[in-house]
Each structure stands twice: as C-alpha cells, then as structure tokens.
C-alpha positions as YAML, in Angstrom:
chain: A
units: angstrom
residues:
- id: 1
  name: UNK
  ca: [-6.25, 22.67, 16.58]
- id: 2
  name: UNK
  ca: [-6.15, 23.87, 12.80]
- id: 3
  name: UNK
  ca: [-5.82, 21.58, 10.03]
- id: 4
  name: UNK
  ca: [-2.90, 22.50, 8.75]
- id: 5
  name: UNK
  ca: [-2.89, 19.88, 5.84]
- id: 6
  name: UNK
  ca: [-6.22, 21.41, 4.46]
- id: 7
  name: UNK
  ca: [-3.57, 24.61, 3.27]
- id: 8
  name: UNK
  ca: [-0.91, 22.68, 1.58]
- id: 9
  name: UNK
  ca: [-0.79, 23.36, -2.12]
- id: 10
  name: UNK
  ca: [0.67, 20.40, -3.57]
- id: 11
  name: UNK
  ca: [1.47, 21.62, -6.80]
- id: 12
  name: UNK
  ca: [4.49, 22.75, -4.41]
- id: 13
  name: UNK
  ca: [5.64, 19.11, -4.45]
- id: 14
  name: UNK
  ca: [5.20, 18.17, -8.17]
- id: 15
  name: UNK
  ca: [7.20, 17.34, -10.60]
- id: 16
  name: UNK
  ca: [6.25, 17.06, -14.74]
- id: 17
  name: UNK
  ca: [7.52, 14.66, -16.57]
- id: 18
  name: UNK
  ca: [7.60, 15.97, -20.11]
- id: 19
  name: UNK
  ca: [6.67, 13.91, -22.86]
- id: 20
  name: UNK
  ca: [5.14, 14.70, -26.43]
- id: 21
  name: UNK
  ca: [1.30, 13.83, -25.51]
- id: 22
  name: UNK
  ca: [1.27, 16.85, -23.80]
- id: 23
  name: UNK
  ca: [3.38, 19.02, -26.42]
- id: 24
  name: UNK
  ca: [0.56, 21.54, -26.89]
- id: 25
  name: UNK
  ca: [0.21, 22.11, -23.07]
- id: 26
  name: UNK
  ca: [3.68, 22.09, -22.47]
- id: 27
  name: UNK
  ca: [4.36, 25.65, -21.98]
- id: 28
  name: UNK
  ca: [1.47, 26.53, -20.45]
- id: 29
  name: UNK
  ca: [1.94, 23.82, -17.46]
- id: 30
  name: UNK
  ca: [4.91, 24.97, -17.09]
- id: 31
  name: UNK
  ca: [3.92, 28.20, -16.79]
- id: 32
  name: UNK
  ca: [1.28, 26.86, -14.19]
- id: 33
  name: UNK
  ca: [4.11, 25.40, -11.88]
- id: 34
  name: UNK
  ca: [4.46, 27.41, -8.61]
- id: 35
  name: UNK
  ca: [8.14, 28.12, -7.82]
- id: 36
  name: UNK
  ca: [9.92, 25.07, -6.01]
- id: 37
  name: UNK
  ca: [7.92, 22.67, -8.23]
- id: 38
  name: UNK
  ca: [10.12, 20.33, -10.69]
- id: 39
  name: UNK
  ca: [10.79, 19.43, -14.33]
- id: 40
  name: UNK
  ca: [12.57, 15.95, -15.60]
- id: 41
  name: UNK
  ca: [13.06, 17.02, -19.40]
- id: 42
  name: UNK
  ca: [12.75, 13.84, -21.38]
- id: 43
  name: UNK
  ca: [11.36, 14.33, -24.76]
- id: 44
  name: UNK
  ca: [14.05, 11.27, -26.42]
- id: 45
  name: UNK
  ca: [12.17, 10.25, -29.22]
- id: 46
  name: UNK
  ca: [13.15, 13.72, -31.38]
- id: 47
  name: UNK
  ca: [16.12, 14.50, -33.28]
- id: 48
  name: UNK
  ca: [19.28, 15.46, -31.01]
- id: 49
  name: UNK
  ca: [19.38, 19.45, -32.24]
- id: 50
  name: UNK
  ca: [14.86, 19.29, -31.93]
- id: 51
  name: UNK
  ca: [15.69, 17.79, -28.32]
- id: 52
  name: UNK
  ca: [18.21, 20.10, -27.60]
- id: 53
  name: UNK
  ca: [16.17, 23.55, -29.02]
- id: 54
  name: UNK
  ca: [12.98, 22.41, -27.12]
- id: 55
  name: UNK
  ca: [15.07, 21.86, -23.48]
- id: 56
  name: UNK
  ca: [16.89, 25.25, -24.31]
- id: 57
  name: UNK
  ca: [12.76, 26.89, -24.15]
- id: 58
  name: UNK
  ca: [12.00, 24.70, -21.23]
- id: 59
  name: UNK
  ca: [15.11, 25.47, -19.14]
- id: 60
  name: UNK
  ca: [14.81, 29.46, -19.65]
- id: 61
  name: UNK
  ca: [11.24, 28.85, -18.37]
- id: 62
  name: UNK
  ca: [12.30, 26.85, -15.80]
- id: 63
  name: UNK
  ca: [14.64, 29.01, -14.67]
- id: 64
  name: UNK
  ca: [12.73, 32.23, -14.95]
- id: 65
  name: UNK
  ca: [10.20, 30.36, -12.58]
- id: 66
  name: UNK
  ca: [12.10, 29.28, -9.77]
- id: 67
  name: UNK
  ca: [11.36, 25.22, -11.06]
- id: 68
  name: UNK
  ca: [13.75, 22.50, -10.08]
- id: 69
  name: UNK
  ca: [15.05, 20.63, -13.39]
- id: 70
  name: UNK
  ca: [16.86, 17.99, -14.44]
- id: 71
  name: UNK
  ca: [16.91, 16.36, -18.17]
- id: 72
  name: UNK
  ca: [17.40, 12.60, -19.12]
- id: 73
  name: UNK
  ca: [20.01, 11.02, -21.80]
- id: 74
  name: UNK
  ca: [22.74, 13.73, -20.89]
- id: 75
  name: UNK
  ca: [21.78, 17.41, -21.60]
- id: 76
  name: UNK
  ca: [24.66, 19.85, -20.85]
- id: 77
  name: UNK
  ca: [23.16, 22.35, -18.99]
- id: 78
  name: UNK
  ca: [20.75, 20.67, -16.27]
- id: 79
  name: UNK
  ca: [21.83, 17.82, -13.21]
- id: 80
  name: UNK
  ca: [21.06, 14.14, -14.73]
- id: 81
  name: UNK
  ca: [17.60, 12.34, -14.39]
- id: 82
  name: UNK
  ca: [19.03, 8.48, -14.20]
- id: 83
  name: UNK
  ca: [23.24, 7.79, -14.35]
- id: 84
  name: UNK
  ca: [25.63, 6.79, -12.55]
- id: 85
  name: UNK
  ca: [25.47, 10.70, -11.23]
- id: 86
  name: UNK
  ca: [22.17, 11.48, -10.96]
- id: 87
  name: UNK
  ca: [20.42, 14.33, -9.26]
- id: 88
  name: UNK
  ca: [17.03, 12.41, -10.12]
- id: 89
  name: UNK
  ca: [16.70, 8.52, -10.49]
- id: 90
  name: UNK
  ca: [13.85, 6.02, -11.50]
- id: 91
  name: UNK
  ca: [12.82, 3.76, -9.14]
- id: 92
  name: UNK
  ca: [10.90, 0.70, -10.91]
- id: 93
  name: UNK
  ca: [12.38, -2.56, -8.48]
- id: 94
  name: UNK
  ca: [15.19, -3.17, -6.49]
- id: 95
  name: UNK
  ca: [17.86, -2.96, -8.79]
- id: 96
  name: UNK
  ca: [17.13, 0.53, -9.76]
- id: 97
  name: UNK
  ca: [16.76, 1.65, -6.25]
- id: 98
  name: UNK
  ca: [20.13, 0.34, -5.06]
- id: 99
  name: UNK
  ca: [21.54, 2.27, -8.15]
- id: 100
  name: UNK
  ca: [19.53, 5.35, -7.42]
- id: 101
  name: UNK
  ca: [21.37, 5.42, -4.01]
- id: 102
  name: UNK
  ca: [24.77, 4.38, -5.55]
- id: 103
  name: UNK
  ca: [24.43, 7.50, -8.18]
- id: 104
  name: UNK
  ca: [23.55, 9.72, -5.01]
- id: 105
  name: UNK
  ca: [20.22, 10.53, -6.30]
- id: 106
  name: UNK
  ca: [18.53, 13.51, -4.11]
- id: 107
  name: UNK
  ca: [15.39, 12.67, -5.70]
- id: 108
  name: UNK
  ca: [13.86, 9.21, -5.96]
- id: 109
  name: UNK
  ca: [10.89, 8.37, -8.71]
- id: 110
  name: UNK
  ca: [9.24, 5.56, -7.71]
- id: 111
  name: UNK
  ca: [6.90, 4.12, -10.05]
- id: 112
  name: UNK
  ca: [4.25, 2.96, -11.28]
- id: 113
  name: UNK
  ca: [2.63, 3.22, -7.89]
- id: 114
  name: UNK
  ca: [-1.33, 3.36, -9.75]
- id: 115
  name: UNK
  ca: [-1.82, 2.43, -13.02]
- id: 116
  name: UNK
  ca: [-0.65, 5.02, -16.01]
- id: 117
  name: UNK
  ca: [-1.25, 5.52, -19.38]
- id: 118
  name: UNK
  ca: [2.25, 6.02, -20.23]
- id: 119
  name: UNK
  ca: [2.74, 2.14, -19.52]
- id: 120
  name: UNK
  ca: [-0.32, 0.42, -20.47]
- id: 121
  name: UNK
  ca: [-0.86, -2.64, -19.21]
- id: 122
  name: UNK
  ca: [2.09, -2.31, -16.36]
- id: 123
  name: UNK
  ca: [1.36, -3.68, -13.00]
- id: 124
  name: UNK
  ca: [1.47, -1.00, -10.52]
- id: 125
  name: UNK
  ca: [3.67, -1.03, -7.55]
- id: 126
  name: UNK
  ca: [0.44, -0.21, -5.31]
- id: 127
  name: UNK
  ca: [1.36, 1.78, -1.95]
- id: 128
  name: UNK
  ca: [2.57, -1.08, -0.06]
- id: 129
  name: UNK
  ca: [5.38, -1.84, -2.57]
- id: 130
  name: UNK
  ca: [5.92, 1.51, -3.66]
- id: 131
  name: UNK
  ca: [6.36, 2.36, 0.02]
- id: 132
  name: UNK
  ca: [9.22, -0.79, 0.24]
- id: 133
  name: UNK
  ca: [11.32, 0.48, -2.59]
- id: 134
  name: UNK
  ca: [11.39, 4.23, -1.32]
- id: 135
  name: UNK
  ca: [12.72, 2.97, 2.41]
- id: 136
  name: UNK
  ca: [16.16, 2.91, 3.10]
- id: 137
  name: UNK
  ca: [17.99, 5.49, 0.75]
- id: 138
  name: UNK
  ca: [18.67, 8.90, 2.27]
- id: 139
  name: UNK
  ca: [16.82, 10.94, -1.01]
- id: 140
  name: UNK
  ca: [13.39, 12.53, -1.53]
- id: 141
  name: UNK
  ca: [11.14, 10.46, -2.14]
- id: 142
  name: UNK
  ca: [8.85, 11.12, -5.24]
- id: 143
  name: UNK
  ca: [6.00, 8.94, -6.54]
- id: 144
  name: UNK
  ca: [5.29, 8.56, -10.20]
- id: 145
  name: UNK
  ca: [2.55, 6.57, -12.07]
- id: 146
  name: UNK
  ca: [-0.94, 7.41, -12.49]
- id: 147
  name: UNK
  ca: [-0.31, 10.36, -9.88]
- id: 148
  name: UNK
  ca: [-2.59, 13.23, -8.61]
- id: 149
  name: UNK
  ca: [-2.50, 16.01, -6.72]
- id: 150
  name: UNK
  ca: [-5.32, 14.25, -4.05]
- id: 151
  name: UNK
  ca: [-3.46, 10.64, -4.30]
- id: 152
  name: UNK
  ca: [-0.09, 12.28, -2.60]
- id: 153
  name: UNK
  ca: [-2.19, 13.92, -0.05]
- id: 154
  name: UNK
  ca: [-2.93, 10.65, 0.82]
- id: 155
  name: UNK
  ca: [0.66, 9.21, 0.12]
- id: 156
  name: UNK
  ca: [2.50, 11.89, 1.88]
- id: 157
  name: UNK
  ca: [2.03, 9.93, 5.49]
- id: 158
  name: UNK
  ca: [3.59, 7.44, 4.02]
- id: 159
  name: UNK
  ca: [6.55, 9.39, 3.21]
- id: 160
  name: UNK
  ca: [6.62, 10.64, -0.03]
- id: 161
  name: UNK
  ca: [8.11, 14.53, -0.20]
- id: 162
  name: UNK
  ca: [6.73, 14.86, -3.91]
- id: 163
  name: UNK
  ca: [4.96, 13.39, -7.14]
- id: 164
  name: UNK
  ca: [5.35, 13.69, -10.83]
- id: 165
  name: UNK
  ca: [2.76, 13.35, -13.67]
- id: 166
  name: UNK
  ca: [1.93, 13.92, -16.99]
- id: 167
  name: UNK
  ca: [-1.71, 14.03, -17.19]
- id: 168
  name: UNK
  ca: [-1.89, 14.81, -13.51]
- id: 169
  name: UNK
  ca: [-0.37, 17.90, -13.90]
- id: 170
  name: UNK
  ca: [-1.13, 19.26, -17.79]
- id: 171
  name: UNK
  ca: [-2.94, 22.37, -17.51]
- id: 172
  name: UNK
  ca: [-6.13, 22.22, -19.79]
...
C-alpha cells in the first residue's frame, strides 16, 4: 500500500502569523503560500492608518492567492482573529478555549505547543496538553508555537487540521 502521507504538502495546512520580525519577508512568504493556506493579520504595534495601509497590501495578496485571512483588533474587511465573533481564536488555557467555542471559532490556535521565540521564556503546552485544550470544540484545530512544517506531520495524528508560524514559515 502507498504512503500516502509521504505526498502531503503541508504548507497546505499553514497559517502565518504576521508580525514585524519578519517585515522584510513579508511579501514574499506570502507570495510563497499555496492557495488554501492562511493569514491572521496582526501587526498592532503600528499606527492605526500604517496598520490599516499594510493589511489593505496583505489582503489584495491574500485574495489574489486563494489564502484564508482573518486580522486581529477589528479590521473592516476580513472575519475576526479573537472576539466574541471570531472566525479564528487563541487557544492559550481553558478559559480561552471555552471562549473560542462560545465566539464560534472555525479555527482554533492552540499555543505554545514547543517553545517560541515570540514568547521567550513561556512554558510550552507540549503535545499532551496542547492535545487536551484542542478536544471538545467542534473547530479546526491549529497548533501554534515554535511550529514546523515536520512537527505537524507528526501532530496531525493527533488531530491537528493545521499550524501557524512565523519563523516556520518566512521564506528566506
């Protein structure tokens, strides 16, 4: 019998979580992103109109693309990341994941499962936990923190449908 895992490309299944570390590459992973893939637009710490100009850019690439998006802190134009009406919700304990299912999140980011450089110093989840916290709600569920195209070919058994980086996914 073929492997059929041995085919998957799991770029498919990612998501990028933008941030301004990766500014320079931004476009270019984007770019990278196979159709299907996602993008949770974050980018808070600039000026409302420098927030708003830089989603407009990543949106019309997004779109052009065939990418999934949704933005954080309440961009007209693009389903909420996080909310009381979320399309996409962070999943960091118990508290967040009975809100992600309250807000009728499709999509379920549950982090840190490894250790990431955007939280230094942040216990991970590990699997096990990680694993906990995505049981029981009826959306995707995506792991974030310290992710890698090889660690959700090993997480996907567990149940994960996708993953999101930063670093994991910056092209260059």
């Amino acid at each position: 019998m073929a492997n059929l895992n041995r085919n998957i490309d799991p770029r498919r299944h990612a998501w990028l979580m933008t941030d301004p570390r990766i500014d320079d590459a931004l476009f270019a992973t984007l770019r990278a992103l196979p159709p299907g893939a996602g993008v949770v637009f974050r980018h808070y710490g600039l000026s409302r109109g420098e927030r708003h100009r830089l989603f407009l850019r990543v949106r019309r690439l997004a779109q052009a693309r065939g990418l999934r998006i949704t933005a954080g802190g309440g961009l007209p134009g693009a389903p909420a990341h996080g909310g009381p009406c979320a399309a996409t919700h962070p999943v960091h304990d118990r508290r967040q994941a009975v809100a992600a299912r309250r807000a009728g999140a499709t999509w379920l980011f549950v982090s840190p499962v490894h250790a990431t450089r955007s939280h230094p110093g942040a216990t991970p989840l590990g699997v096990r936990r990680a694993v906990a916290l995505a049981q029981g709600g009826s959306g995707q569920r995506v792991a974030l923190g310290g992710m890698t195209a090889a660690h959700w070919l090993r997480l996907r058994q567990y149940g994960f449908d996708g993953w999101a980086a930063i670093d994991g996914l910056t092209a260059g």
